[in-house]
N, C-alpha and C positions, 0 to 999 in steps of 0.2 A: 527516354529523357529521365535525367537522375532527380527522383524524388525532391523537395524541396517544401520543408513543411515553413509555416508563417513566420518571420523571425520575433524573436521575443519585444525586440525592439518595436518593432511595427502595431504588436497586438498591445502595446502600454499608450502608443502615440495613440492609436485607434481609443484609448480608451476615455478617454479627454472628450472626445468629438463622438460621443455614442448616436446611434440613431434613434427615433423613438422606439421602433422594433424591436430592438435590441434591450433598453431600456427597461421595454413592457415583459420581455423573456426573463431579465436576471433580476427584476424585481419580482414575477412569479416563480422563479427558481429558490428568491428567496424565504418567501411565505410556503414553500411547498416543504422547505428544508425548518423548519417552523412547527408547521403541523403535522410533523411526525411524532410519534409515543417514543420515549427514549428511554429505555427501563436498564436502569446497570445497579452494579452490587459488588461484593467481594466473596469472596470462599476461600474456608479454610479450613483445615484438618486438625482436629485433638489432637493428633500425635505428630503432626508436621509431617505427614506420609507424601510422598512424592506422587505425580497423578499418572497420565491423565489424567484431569477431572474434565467432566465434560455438563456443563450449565442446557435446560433444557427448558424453551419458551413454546407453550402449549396454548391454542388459541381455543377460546368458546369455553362453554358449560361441558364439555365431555366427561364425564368420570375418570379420573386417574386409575380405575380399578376394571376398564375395558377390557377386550382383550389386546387392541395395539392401541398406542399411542401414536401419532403420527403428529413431530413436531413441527411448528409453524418453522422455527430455529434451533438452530444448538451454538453451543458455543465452549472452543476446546482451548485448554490450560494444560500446559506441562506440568504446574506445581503453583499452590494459592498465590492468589491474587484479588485483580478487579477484571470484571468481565463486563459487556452491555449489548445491548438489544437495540435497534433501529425499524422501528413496524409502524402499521396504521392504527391508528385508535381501536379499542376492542377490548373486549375481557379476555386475560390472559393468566397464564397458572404458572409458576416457577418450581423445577427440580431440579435436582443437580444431583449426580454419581463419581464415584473414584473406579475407575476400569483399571481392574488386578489383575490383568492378563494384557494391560496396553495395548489390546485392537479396538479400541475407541466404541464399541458397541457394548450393552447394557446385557449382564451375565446374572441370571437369579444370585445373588447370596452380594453381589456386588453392594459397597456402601454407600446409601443415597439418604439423602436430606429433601420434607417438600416445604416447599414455603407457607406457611402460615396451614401445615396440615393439608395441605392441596387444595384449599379455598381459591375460586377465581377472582383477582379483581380488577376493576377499571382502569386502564391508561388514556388520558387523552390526549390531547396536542402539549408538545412540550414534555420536560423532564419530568418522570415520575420520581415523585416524593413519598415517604424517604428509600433512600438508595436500601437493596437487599442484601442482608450479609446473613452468609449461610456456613455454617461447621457440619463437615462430616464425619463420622465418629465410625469407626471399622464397628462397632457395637450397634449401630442403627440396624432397625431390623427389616427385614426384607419386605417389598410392597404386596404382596399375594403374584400371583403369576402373571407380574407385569412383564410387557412384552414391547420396548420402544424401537419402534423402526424410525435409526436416523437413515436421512439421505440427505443428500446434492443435487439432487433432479431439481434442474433450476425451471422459472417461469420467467413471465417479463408482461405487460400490462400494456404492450403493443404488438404489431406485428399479426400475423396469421397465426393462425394456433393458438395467439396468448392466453394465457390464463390468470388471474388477478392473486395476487402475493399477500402474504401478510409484514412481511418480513424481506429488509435490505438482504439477507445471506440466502434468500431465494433465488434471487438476482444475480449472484456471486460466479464468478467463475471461480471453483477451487480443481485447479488442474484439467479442465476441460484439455483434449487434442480436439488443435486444429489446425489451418495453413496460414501465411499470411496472406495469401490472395483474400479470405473472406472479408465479406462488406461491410463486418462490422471495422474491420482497418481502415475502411478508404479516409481518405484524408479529409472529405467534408465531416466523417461524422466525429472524427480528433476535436480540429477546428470547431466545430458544433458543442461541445461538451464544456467549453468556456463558459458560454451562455448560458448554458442549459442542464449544468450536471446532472440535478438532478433525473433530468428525462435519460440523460445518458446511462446511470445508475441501474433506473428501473427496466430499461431498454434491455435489459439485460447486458451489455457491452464490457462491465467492469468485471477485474480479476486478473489472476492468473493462470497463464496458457501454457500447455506445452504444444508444442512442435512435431513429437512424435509419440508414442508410448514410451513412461516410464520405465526406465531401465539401471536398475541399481549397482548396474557396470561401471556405470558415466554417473561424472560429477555435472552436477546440474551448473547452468553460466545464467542467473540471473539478470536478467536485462531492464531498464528503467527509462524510459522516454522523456523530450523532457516537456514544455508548454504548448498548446496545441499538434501535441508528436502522436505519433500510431507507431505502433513495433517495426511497420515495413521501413522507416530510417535505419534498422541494423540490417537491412536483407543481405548486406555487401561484408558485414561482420560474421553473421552467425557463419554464411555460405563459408568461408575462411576457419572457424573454429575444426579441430579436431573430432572429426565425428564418431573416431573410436575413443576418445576420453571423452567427451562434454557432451551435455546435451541440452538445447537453450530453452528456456524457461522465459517467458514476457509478463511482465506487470502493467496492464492497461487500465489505467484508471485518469477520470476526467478532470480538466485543466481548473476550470473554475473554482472548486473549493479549499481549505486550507492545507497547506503542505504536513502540519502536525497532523490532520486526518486523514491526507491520505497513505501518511506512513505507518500509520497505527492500522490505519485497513489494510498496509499490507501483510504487517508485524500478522495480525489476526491469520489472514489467509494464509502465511508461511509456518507459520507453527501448527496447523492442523495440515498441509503436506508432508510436512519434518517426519511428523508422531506417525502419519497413516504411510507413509513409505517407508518409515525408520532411514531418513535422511543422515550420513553422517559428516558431511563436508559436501561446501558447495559455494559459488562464487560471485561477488554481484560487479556489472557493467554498467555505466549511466550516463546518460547523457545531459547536457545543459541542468533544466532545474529541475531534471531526475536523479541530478545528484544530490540535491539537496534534499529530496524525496527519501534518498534510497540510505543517506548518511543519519540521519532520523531514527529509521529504522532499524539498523546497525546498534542504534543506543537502547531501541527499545526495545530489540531482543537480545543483547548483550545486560538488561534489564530485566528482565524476564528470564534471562537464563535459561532461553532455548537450545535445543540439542545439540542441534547440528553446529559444526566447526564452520567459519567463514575463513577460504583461505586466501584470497584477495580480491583488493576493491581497487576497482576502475572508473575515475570517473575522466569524464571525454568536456573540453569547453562549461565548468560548471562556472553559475554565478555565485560566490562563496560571500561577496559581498553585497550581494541582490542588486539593484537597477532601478539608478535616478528617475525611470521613465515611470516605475510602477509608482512612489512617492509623489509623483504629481501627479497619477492616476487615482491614488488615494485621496488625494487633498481635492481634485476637480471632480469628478464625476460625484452626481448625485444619488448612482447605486454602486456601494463599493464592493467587488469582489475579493471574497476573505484572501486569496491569493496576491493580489495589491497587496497585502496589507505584508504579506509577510516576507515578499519579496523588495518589500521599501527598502533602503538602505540602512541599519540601525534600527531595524525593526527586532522585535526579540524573540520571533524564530529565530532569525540570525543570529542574534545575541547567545543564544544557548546551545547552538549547535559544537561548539569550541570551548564552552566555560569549563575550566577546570574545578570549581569551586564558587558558590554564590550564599549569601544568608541563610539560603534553607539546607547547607553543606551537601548542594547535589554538584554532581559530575555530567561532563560529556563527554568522556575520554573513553575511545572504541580501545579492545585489549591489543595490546601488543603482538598478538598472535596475526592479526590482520594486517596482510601487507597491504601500504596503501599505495596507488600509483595516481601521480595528475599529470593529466594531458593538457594541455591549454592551443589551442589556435589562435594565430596573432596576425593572418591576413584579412584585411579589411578597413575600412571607412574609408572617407574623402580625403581630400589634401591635407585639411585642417585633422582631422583624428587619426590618418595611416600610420600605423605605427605605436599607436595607443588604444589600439579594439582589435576585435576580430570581425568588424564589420554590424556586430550588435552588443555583447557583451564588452566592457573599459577592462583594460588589461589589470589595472588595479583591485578588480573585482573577481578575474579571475585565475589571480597570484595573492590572495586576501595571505598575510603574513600566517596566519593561524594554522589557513589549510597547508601551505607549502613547509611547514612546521608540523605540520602531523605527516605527509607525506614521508615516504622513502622514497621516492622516486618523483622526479616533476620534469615533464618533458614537454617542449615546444615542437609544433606539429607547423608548418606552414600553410594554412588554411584557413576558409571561413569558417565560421562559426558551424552551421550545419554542414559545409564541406569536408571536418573534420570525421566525419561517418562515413563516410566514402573513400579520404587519402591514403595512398599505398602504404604510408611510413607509419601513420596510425595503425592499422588493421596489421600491418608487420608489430609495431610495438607492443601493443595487445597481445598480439599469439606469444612473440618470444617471451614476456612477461606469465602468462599462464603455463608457457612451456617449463620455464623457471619452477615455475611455483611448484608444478606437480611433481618436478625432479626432487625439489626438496624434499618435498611430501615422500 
C-alpha cells in the first residue's frame, strides 16, 4: 500500500480542535524548549584567515590542561561568523581553534583562543548573556599538550542503551548510514514530532542520513520531507536516481518547530559533512514544506559561504505561500506551534524567503548558479475547489508569483499533493532534470 503521510491540510484543521493530550504534550514541548542553556557567540580571525574554525563546549570543572578533552559539543565554521550551543544547564568552558591542515581535529601548534582563560561558567534556562565573541590570532600560543578528542558518537535520553546528553549535537545525526526501513522512519514517530519535537530531538531521530557509505564518486541528492513526512515518502524517487552518479542523503528533522530553525540546523549539520568529506557539488530535492525548509537553507549557506557548489534544486508541491488553515490555527489554538506561525499566509518567514532587498538592505536571492526547478500538483479537492488545489495545498500558494519567477523551470504534474512522490512523470522529470544538470556540469 503506497505510503500516505497526514496531509497538511488535515494537521491545520486538527489543529483548531486539539485534544487535552495533545495540548498538555506541546505545552511541555514548549517549556522543555524554554529550559534549555543556549550559549552562542561570533569568531573571528586577526587576519581574516579562512577556517575551519571549529567552536568547542566543554562540560564540568575538568582542567583544560588534562590529558584529553572530551567535548560535551563542537561546533564547525568554514570561515568567521556566529556559532551556538543548545544543552542542559551546567557549568561549561568555551574554546575555539582554526585547523591549518582542514581535517577538523585539533593539531599542537593549531591557533586557539579560551574563553575568559578557560574559566568555567554557569548557563541556565534560557539564553546565556552576553553572547561570546572570540578572535583567533595565528600568534596565540599553544595550550601545553592538549589533546581534544572530537566525536559524533551520538546518545539519546531514551531507548535501551541510552545515555543522558549534555548537548542537542549529541543527538544529531551528522551522516549516520542507515535504511529506511528503520523505526525511527515509521510514520507514527514523523507524525509524533509535531507534538513533541522536542522528545523527537533528544530521541536521537533528527539529522542527516546517508543511505549508504559515503563515496566521493557520486554527487550527493539531498532530500527534504515535508510536515509530518519520514524519508520513506522518496523510497519511489531515490530507487529511480542514478546510482552510479548520486547518492541520497535525508534530512529528518521534526514537524513541530520553526521552519528558520530547522534550516539553520541543517545549514549547521551540512557544512560540517561538506568540510569532513571535502564535499564539492551536490544537489537538494524537497518536498511540500521541505521546500520551504530546504530554500532557507540555500540562503543560509549561500550566506555563510559554504563550499560546496549546489547544482540544482527541486522542489515537488511546495507551499510558497503558506496555508489559510495554519493562520486560523495560529489565531484559535491556545498553544501555538512556532510552525503555525510561519506557515500563516503573510507571515515573514514567507515574507523573506523572496525579498530582494528590505531596510536592513538584506537579500534572499539564491546565486544564479542554482538551477531551480518547480513541480506543482493540481489534482485534487471537491466540486467546489477541483481545479484550484492539489487536494491540500490552493494552487495560488503553490504558483506564489515570486517562486515561479525565481524558477527556470515550473512544471505541472497531475497529481495529489502527496501523490506527486509517487507519479511516473514526476520521478521521470526529476531524473531528466539531474540528467541535464550533470551533462552541463
Amino acid at each position: 500500500m503506497p505510503l500516505r503521510p497526514l496531509s497538511l491540510f488535515m494537521v491545520m484543521v486538527l489543529a483548531v480542535g486539539l485534544s487535552g493530550c495533545m495540548l498538555r504534550d506541546a505545552h511541555r514541548q514548549m517549556a522543555q524548549m524554554d529550559s534549555a542553556c543556549i550559549i552562542s557567540g561570533t569568531i573571528a580571525s586577526d587576519r581574516d584567515q579562512q577556517g575551519p574554525y571549529i567552536v568547542i563546549l566543554v562540560e564540568g570543572e575538568t582542567s583544560l590542561h588534562s590529558d584529553v578533552i572530551r567535548p560535551a559539543d563542537h561546533f564547525v565554521m568554514d570561515s568567521p561568523g556566529g556559532w551556538v550551543f543548545a544543552a542542559q544547564p551546567s557549568n561549561y568552558r568555551i574554546l575555539a581553534f582554526r585547523s591549518r591542515d582542514g581535517d577538523l581535529s585539533y593539531t599542537h601548534g593549531d591557533p586557539l583562543v579560551l574563553h575568559e582563560d578557560g574559566q568555567a561558567f554557569h548557563c541556565g534556562p534560557g539564553l546565556f548573556e552576553p553572547e561570546i565573541d572570540l578572535v583567533i590570532a595565528d600568534t596565540n600560543e599553544a595550550v601545553g599538550d592538549l589533546h581534544i578528542e572530537l566525536s559524533r558518537e551520538r546518545g539519546s535520553f531514551f531507548g535501551e542503551g541510552a545515555r543522558m546528553m549534555s548537548s542537542l549535537g549529541q543527538a544529531t545525526a551528522f551522516g549516520e548510514v542507515t535504511t529506511l526501513d528503520h523505526a525511527r522512519f515509521a510514520t507514527d514517530v514523523a507524525t509524533d514530532s509535531l507534538w513533541r519535537p522536542v522528545d523527537f530531538m533528544l530521541g536521537g531521530h533528527a539529522g542527516v542520513y546517508l543511505l549508504d557509505t559515503y563515496d566521493p564518486e557520486r554527487e550527493p541528492v539531498l532530500l527534504v520531507h515535508g510536515i509530518n513526512g519520514t524519508p520513506r515518502v522518496f523510497s519511489k524517487l531515490i530507487a529511480s536516481l542514478d546510482p552510479e552518479r548520486f547518492q541520497p542523503w535525508i534530512y529528518y528533522y521534526p514537524s513541530g518547530i520553526g521552519l528558520n530553525e530547522n534550516a539553520e540546523y541543517l545549514t549547521n549539520i551540512m557544512l560540517e559533512l561538506e568540510l569532513r568529506h571535502g564535499i564539492e557539488r551536490l544537489h537538494v530535492i524537497a518536498h511540500s514544506m521541505g521546500g520551504l525548509v530546504a530554500r532557507q537553507f540555500l540562503l543560509n549557506r549561500h550566506a555563510r559561504q559554504s563550499p560546496a557548489e549546489v547544482g540544482h534544486f527541486i522542489t515537488l508541491s511546495t507551499p510558497w505561500g503558506g496555508h489559510a488553515a495554519a493562520g486560523r490555527a495560529t489565531d484559535s489554538s491556545p498553544i501555538v506551534l512556532p510552525v503555525w506561525k510561519d506557515l500563516a499566509p503573510n507571515s515573514e518567514f514567507l515574507a523573506n524567503l523572496f525579498v530582494e532587498s528590505n531596510h536592513h538592505g538584506e537579500t534572499a536571492v539564491l546565486p544564479e548558479s542554482i538551477r531551480k526547478s518547480l513541480l506543482f500538483s493540481h489534482h485534487g479537492g471537491d466540486r467546489l475547489t477541483r481545479g484550484t488545489s492539489d487536494g491540500v495545498i490552493a494552487l495560488s500558494s503553490l504558483l506564489r508569483p515570486e517562486a515561479q519567477q525565481s524558477a527556470a523551470q515550473v512544471y505541472g504534474i497531475d497529481a495529489s499533493h502527496a501523490g506527486i512522490l509517487e507519479h511516473p512523470d514526476a520521478i521521470l522529470k526529476v531524473n531528466r532534470i539531474l540528467e541535464q544538470d550533470i551533462t552541463k556540469h
